[in-house]
LUMVO-612506 format. One record per atom (N, C-alpha, C, O): x, y, z; atom name; residue number from 1. Coordinates in Angstrom, 1 decimal. Layout:
N
@u: X, v: Y, w: Z, atom: CA, seq: NUM
...
//
This chain:
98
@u: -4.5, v: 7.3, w: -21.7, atom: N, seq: 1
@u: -3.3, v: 6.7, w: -21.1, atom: CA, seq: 1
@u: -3.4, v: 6.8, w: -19.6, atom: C, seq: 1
@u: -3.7, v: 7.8, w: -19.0, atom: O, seq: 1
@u: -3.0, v: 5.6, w: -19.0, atom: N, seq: 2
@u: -2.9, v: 5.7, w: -17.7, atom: CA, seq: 2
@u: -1.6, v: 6.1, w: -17.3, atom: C, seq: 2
@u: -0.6, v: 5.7, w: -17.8, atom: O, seq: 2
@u: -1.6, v: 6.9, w: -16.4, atom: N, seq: 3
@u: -0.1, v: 7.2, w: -15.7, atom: CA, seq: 3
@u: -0.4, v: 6.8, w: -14.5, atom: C, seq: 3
@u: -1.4, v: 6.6, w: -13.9, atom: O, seq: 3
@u: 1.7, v: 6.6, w: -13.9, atom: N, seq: 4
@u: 1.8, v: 6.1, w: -12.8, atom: CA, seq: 4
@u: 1.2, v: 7.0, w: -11.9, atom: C, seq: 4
@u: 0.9, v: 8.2, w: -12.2, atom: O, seq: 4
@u: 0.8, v: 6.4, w: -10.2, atom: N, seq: 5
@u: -0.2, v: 6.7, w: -9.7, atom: CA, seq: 5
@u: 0.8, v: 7.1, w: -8.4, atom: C, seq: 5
@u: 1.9, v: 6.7, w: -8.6, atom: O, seq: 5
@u: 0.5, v: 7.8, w: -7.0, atom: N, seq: 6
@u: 1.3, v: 7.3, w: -5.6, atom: CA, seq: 6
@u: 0.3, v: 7.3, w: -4.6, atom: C, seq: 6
@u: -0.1, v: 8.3, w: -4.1, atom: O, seq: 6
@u: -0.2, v: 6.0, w: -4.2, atom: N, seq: 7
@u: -1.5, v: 5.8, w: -3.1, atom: CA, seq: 7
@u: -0.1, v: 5.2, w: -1.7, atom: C, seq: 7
@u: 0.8, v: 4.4, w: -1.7, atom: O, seq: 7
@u: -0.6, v: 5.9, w: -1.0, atom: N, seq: 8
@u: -0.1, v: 5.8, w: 0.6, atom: CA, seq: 8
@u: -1.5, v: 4.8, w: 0.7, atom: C, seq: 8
@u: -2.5, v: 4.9, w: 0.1, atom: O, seq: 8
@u: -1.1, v: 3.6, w: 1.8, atom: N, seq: 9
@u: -1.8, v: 2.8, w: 2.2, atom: CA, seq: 9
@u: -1.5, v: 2.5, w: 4.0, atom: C, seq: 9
@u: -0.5, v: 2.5, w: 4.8, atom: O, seq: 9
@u: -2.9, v: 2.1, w: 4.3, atom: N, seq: 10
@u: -1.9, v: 2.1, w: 6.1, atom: CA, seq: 10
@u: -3.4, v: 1.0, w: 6.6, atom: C, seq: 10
@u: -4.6, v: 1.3, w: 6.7, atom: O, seq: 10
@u: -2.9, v: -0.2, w: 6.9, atom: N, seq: 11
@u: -3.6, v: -1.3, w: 7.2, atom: CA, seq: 11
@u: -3.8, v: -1.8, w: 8.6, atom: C, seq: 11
@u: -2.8, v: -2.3, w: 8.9, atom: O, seq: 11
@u: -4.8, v: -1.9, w: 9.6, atom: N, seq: 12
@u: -5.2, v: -1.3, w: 10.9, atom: CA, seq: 12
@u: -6.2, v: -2.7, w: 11.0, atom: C, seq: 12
@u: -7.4, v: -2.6, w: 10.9, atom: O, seq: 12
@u: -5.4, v: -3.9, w: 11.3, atom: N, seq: 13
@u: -6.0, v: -4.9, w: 11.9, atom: CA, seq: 13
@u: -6.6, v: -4.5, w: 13.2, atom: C, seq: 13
@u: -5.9, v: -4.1, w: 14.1, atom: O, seq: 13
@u: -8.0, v: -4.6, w: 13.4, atom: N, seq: 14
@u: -8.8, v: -4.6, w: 14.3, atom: CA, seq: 14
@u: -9.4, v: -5.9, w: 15.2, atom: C, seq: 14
@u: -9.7, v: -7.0, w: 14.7, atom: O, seq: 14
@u: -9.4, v: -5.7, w: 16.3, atom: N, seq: 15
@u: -9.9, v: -6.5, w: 17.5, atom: CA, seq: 15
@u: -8.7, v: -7.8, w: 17.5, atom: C, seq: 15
@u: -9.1, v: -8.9, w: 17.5, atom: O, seq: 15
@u: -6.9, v: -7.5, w: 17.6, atom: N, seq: 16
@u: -6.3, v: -8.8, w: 17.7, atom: CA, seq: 16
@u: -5.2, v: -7.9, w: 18.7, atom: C, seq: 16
@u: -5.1, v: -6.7, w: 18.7, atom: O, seq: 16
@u: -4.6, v: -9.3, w: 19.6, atom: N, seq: 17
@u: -3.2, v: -8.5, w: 19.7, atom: CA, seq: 17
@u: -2.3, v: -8.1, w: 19.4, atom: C, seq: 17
@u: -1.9, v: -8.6, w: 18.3, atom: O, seq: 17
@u: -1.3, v: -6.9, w: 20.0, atom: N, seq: 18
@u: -0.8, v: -6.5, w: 18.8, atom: CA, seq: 18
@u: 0.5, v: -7.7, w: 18.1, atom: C, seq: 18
@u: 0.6, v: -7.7, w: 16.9, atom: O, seq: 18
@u: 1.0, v: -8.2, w: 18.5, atom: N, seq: 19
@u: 2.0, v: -9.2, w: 17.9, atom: CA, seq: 19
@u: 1.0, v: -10.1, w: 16.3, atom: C, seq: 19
@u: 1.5, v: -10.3, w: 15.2, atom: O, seq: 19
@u: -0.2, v: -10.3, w: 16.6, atom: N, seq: 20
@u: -1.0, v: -10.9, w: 15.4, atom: CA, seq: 20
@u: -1.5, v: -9.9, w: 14.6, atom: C, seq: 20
@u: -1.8, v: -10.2, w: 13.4, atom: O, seq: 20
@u: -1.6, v: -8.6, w: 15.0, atom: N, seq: 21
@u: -1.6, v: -7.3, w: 14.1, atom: CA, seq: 21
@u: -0.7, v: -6.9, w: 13.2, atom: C, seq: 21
@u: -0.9, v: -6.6, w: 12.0, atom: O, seq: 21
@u: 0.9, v: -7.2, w: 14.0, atom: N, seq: 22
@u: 1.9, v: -6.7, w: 13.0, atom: CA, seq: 22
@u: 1.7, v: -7.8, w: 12.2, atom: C, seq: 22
@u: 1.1, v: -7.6, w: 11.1, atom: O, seq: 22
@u: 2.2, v: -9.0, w: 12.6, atom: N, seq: 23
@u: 1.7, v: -9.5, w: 11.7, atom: CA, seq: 23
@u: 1.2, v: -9.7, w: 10.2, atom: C, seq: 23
@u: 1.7, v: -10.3, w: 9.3, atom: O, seq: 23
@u: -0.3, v: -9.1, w: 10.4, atom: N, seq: 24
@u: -0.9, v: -9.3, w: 9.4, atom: CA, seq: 24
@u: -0.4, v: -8.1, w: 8.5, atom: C, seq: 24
@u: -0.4, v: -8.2, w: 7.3, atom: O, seq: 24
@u: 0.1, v: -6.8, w: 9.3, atom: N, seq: 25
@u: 0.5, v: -5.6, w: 8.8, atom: CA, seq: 25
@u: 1.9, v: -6.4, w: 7.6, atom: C, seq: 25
@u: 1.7, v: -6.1, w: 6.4, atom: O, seq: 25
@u: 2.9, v: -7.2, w: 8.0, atom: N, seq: 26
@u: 3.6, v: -8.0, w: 7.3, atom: CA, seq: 26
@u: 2.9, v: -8.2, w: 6.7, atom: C, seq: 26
@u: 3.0, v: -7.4, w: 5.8, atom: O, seq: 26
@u: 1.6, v: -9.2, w: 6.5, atom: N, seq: 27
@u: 1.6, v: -9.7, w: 5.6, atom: CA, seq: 27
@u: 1.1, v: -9.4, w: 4.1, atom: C, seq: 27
@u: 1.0, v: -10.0, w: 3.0, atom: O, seq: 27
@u: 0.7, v: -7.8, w: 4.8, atom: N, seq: 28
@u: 0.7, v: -6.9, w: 3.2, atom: CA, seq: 28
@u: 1.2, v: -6.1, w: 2.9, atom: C, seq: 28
@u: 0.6, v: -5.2, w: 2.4, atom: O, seq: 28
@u: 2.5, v: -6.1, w: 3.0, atom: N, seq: 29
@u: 3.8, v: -5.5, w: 2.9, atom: CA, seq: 29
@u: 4.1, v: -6.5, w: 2.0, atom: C, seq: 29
@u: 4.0, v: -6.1, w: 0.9, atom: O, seq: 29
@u: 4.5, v: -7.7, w: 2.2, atom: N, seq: 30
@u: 4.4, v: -8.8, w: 1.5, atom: CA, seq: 30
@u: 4.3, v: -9.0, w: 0.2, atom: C, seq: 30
@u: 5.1, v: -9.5, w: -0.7, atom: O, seq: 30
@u: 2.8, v: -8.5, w: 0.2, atom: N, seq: 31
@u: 2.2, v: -8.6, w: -1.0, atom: CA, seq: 31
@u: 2.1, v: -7.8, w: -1.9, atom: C, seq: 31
@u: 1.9, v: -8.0, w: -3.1, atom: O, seq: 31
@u: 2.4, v: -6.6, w: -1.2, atom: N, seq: 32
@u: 2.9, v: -5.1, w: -2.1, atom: CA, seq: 32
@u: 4.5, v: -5.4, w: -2.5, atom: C, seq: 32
@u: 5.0, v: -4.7, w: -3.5, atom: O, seq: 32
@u: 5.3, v: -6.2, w: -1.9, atom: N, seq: 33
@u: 6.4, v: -6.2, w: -2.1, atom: CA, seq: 33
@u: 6.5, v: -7.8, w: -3.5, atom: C, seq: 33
@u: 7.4, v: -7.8, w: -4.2, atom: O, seq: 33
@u: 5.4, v: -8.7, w: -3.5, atom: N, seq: 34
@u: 5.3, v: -9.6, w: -4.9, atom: CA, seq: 34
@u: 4.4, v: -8.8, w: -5.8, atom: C, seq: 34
@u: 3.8, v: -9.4, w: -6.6, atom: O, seq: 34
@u: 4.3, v: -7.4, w: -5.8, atom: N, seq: 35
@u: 3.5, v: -7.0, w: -6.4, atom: CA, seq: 35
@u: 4.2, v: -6.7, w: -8.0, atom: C, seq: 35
@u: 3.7, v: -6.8, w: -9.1, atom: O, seq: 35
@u: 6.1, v: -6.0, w: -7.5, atom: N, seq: 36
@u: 6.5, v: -5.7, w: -8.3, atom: CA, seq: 36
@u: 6.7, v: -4.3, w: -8.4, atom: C, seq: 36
@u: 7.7, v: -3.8, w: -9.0, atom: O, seq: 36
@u: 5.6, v: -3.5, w: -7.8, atom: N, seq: 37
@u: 5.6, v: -2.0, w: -7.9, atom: CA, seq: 37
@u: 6.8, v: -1.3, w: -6.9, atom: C, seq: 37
@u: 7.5, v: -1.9, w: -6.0, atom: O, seq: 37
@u: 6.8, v: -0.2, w: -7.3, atom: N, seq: 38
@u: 7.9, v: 0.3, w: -6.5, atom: CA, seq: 38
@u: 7.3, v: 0.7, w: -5.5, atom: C, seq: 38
@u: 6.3, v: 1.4, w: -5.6, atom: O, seq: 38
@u: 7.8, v: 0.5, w: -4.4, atom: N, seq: 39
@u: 6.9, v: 1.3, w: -3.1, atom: CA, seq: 39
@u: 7.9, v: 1.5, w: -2.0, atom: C, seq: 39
@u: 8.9, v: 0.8, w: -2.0, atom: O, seq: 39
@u: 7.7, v: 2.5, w: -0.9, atom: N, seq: 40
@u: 8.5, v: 2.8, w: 0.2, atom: CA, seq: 40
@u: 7.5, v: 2.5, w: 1.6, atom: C, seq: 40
@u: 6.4, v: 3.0, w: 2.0, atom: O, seq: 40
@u: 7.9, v: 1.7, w: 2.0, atom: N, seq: 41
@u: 7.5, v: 1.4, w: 3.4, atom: CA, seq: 41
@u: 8.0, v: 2.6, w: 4.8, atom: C, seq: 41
@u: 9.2, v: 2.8, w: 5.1, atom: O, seq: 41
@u: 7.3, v: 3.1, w: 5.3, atom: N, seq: 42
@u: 7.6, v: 4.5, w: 6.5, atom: CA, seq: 42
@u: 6.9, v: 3.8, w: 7.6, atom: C, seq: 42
@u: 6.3, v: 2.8, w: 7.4, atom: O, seq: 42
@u: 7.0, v: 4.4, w: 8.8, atom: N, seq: 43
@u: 6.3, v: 4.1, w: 10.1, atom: CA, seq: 43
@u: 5.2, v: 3.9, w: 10.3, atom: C, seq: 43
@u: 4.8, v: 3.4, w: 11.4, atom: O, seq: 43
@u: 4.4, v: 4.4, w: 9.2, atom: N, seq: 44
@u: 3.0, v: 4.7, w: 9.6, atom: CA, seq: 44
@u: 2.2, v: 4.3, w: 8.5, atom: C, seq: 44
@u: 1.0, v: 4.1, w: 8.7, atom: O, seq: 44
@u: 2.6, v: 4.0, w: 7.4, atom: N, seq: 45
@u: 1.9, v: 3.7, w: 6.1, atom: CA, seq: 45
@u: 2.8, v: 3.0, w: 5.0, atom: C, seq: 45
@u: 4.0, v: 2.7, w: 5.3, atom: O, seq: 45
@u: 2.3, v: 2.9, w: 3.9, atom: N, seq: 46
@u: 4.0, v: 1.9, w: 2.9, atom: CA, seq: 46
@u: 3.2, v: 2.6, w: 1.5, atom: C, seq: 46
@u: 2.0, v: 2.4, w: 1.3, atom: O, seq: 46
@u: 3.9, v: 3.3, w: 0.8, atom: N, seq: 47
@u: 3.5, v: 4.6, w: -0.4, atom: CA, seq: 47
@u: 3.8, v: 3.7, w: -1.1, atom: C, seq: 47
@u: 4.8, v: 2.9, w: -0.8, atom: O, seq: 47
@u: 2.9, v: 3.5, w: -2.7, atom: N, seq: 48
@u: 3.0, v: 2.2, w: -3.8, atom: CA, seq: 48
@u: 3.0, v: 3.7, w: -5.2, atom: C, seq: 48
@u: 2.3, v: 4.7, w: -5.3, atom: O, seq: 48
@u: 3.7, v: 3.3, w: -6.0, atom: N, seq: 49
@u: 3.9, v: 3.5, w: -6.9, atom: CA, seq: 49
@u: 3.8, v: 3.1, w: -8.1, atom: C, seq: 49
@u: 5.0, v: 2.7, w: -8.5, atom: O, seq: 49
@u: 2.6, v: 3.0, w: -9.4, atom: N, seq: 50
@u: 2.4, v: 2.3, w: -10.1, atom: CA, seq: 50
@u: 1.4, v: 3.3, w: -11.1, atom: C, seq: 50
@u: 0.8, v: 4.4, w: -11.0, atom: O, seq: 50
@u: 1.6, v: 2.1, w: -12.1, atom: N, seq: 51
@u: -0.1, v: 2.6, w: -13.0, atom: CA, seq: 51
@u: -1.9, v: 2.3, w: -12.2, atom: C, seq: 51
@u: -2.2, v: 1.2, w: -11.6, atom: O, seq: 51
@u: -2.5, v: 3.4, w: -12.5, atom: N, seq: 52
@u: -3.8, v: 3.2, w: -11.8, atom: CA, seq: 52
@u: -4.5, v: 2.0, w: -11.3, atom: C, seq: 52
@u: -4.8, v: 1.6, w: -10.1, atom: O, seq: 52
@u: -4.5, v: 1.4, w: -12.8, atom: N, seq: 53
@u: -5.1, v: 0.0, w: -12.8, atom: CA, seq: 53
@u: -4.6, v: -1.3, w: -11.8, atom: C, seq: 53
@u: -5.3, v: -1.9, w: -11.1, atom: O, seq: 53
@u: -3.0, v: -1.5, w: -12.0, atom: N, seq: 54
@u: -2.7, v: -1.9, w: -11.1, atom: CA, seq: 54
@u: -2.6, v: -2.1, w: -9.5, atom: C, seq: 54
@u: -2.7, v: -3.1, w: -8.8, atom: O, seq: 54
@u: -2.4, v: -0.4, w: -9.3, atom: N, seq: 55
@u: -2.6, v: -0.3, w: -8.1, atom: CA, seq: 55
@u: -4.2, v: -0.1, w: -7.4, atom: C, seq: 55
@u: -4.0, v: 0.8, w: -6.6, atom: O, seq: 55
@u: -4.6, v: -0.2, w: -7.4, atom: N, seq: 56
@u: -6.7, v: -0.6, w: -7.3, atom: CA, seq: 56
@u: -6.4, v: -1.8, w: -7.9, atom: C, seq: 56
@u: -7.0, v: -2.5, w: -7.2, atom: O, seq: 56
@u: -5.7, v: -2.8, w: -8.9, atom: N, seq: 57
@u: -5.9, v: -4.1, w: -8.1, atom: CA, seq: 57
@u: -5.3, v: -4.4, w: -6.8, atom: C, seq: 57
@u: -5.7, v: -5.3, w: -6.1, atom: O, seq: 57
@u: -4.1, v: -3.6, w: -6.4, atom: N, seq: 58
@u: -3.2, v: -4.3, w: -5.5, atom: CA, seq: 58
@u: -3.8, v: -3.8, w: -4.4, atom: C, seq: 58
@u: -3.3, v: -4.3, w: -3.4, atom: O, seq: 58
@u: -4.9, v: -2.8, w: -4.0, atom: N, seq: 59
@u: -5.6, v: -2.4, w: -2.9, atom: CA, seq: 59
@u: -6.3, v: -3.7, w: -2.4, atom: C, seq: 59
@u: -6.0, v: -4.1, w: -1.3, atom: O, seq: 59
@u: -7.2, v: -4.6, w: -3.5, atom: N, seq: 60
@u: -8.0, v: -6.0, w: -3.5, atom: CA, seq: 60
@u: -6.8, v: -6.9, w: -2.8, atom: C, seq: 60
@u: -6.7, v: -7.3, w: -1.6, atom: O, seq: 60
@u: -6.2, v: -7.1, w: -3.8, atom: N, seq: 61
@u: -5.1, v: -8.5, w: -2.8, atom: CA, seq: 61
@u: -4.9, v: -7.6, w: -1.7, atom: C, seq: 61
@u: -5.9, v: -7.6, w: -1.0, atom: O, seq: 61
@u: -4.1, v: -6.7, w: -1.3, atom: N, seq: 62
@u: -3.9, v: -6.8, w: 0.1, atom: CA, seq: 62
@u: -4.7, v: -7.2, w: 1.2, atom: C, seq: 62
@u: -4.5, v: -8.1, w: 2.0, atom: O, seq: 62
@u: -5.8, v: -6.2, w: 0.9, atom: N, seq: 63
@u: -7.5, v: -6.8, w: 1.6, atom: CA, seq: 63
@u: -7.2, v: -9.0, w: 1.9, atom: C, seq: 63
@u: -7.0, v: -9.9, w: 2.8, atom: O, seq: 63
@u: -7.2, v: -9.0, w: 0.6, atom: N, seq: 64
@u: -7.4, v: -10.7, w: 0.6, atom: CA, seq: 64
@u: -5.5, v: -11.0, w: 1.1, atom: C, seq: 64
@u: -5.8, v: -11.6, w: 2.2, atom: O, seq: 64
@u: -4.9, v: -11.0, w: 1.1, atom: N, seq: 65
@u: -3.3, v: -11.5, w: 2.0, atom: CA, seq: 65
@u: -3.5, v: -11.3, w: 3.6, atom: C, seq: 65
@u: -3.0, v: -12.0, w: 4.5, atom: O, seq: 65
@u: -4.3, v: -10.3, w: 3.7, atom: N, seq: 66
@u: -4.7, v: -9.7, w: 5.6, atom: CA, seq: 66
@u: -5.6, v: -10.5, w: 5.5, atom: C, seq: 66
@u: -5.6, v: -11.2, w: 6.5, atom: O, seq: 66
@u: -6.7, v: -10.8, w: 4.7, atom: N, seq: 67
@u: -7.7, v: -11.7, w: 5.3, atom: CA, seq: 67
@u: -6.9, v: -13.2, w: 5.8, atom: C, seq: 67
@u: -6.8, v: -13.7, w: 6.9, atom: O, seq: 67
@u: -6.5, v: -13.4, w: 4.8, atom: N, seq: 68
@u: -5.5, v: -15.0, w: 4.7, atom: CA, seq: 68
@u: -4.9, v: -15.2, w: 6.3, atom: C, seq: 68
@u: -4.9, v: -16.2, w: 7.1, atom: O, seq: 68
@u: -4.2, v: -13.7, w: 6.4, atom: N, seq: 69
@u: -3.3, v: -14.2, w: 7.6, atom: CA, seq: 69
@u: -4.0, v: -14.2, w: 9.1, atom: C, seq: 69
@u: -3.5, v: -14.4, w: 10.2, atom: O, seq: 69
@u: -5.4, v: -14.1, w: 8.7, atom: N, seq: 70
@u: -6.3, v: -13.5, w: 10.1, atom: CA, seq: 70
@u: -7.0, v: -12.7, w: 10.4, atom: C, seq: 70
@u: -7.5, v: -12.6, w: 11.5, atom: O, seq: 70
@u: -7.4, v: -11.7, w: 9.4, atom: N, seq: 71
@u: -7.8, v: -10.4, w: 9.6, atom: CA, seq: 71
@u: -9.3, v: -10.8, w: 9.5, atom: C, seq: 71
@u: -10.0, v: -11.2, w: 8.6, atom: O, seq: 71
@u: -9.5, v: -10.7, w: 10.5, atom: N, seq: 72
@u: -11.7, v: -10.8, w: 10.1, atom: CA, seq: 72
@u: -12.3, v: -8.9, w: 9.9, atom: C, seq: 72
@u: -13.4, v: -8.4, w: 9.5, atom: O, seq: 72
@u: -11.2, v: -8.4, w: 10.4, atom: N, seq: 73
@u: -11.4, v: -6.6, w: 10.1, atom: CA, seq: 73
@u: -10.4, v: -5.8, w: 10.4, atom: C, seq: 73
@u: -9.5, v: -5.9, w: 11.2, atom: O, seq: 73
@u: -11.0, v: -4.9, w: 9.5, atom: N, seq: 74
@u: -9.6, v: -3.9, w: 9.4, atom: CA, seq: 74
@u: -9.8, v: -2.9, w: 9.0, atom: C, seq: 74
@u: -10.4, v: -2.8, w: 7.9, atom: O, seq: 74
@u: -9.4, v: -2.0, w: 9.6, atom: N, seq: 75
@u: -9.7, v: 0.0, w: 8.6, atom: CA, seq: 75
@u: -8.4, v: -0.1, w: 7.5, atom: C, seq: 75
@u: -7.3, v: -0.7, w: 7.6, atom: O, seq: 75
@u: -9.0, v: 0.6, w: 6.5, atom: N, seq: 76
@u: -7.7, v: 0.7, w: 5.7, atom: CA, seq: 76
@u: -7.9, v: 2.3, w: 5.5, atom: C, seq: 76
@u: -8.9, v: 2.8, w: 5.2, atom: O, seq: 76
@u: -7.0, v: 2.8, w: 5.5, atom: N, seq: 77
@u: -6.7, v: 4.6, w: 5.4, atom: CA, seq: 77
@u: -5.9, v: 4.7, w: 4.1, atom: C, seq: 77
@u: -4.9, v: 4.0, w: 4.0, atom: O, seq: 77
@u: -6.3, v: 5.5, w: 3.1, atom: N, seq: 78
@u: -5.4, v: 5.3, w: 1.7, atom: CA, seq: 78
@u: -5.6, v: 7.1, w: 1.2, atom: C, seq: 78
@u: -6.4, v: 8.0, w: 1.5, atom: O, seq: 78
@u: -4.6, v: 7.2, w: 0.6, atom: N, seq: 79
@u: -4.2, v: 8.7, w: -0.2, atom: CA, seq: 79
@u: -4.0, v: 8.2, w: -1.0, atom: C, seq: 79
@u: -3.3, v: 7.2, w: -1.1, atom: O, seq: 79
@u: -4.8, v: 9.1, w: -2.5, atom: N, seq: 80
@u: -4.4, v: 8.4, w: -4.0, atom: CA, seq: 80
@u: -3.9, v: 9.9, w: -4.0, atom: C, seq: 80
@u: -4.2, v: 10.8, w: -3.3, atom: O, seq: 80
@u: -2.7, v: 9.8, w: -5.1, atom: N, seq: 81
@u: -2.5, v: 11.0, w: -5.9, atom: CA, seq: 81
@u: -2.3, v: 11.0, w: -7.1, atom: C, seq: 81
@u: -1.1, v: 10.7, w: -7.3, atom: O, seq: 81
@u: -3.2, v: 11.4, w: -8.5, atom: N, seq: 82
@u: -3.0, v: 11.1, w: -9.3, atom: CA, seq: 82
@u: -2.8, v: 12.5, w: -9.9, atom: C, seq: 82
@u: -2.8, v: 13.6, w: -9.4, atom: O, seq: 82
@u: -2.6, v: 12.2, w: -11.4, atom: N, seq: 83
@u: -2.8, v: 13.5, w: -12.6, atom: CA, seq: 83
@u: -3.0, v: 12.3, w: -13.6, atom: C, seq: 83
@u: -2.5, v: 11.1, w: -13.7, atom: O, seq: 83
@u: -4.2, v: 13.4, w: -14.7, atom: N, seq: 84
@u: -4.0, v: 12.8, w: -15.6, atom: CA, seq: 84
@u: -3.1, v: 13.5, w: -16.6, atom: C, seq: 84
@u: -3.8, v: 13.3, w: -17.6, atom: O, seq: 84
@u: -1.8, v: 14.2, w: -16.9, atom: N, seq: 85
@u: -1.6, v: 14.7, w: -17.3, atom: CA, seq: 85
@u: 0.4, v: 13.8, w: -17.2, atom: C, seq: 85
@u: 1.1, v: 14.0, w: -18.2, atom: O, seq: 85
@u: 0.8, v: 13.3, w: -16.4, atom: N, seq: 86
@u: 1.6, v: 12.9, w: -16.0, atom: CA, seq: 86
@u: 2.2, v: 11.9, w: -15.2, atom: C, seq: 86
@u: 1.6, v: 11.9, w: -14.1, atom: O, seq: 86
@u: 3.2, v: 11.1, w: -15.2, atom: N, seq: 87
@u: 3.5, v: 10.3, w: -14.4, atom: CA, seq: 87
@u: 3.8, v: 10.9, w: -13.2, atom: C, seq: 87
@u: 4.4, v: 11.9, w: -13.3, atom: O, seq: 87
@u: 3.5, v: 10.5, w: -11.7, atom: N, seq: 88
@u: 4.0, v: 10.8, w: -10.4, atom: CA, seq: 88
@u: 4.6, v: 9.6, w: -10.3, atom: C, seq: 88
@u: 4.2, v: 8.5, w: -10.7, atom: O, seq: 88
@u: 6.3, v: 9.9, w: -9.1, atom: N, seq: 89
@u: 6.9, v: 9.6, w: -8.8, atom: CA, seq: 89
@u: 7.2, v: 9.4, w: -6.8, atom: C, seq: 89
@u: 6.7, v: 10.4, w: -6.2, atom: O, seq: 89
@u: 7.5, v: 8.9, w: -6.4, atom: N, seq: 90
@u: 7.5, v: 8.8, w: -5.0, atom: CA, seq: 90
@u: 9.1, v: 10.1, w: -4.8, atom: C, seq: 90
@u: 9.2, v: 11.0, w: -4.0, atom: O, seq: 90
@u: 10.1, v: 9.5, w: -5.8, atom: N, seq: 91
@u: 11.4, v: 9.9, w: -5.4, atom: CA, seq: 91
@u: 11.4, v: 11.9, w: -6.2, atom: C, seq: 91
@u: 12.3, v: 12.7, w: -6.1, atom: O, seq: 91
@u: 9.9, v: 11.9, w: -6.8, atom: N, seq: 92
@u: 10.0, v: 13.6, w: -6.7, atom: CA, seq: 92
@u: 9.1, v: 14.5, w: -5.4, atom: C, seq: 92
@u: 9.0, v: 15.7, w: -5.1, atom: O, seq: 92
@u: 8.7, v: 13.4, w: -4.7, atom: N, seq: 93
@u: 8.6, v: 14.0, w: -3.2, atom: CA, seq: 93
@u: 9.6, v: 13.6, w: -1.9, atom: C, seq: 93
@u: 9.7, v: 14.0, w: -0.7, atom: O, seq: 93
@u: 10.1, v: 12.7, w: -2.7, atom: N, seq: 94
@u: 11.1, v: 12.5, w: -0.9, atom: CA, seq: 94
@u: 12.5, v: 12.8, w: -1.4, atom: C, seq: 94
@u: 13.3, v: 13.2, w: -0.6, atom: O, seq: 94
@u: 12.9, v: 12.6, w: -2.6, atom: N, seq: 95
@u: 13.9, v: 12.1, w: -3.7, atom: CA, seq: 95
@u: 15.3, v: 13.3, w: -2.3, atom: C, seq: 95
@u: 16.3, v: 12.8, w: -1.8, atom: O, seq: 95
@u: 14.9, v: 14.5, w: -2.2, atom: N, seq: 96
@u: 15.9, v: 14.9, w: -1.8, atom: CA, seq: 96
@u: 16.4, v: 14.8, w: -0.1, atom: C, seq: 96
@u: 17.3, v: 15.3, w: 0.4, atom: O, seq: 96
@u: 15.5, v: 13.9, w: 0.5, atom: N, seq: 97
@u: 15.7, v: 13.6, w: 1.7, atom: CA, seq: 97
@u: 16.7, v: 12.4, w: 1.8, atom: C, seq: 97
@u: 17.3, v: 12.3, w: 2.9, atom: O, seq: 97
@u: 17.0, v: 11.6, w: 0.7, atom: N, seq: 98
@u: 17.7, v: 10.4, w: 0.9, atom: CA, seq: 98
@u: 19.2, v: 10.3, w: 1.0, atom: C, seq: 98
@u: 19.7, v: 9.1, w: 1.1, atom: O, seq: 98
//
């Protein structure tokens, strides 16, 4: 059984100005946001919440939505946190800050 997964993602268009950076930073927010999954967007990264499989696909489209909008390169910095023993939640690490 897959359980839900929480990968932090943080997308770092390289060699553009920054106005065509944020940008493309939109435009995989975007895409995490048709994705369906639950996720929290922060200053620095946007945390997705999902089953494994899913999310390792939604790593792929983002890649391809940033290419779309311009990106000829880009670092991507990602934190998975998994168990296989249970579902993780975003709102059992932040849940009491809200």
């Amino acid at each position: 059984m897959s359980h839900q997964v929480n990968l932090a993602i943080q997308v770092l268009p390289l060699h553009l100005p920054q106005p065509e950076a944020y940008a493309i930073v939109d435009a995989a927010i975007e895409r995490i946001k048709a994705s369906g999954l639950h996720y929290v967007v922060c200053p620095f990264e946007t945390v997705i919440e999902g089953p494994y499989e899913q999310v390792m696909q939604l790593i792929t489209d983002i890649q391809d939505a940033c290419h779309a909008a311009g990106a000829d390169a880009m670092l991507i910095n990602m934190k998975l946190h998994r168990s296989f023993a249970k579902d993780l939640a975003i709102d059992d690490k932040i849940g009491k800050y809200k």
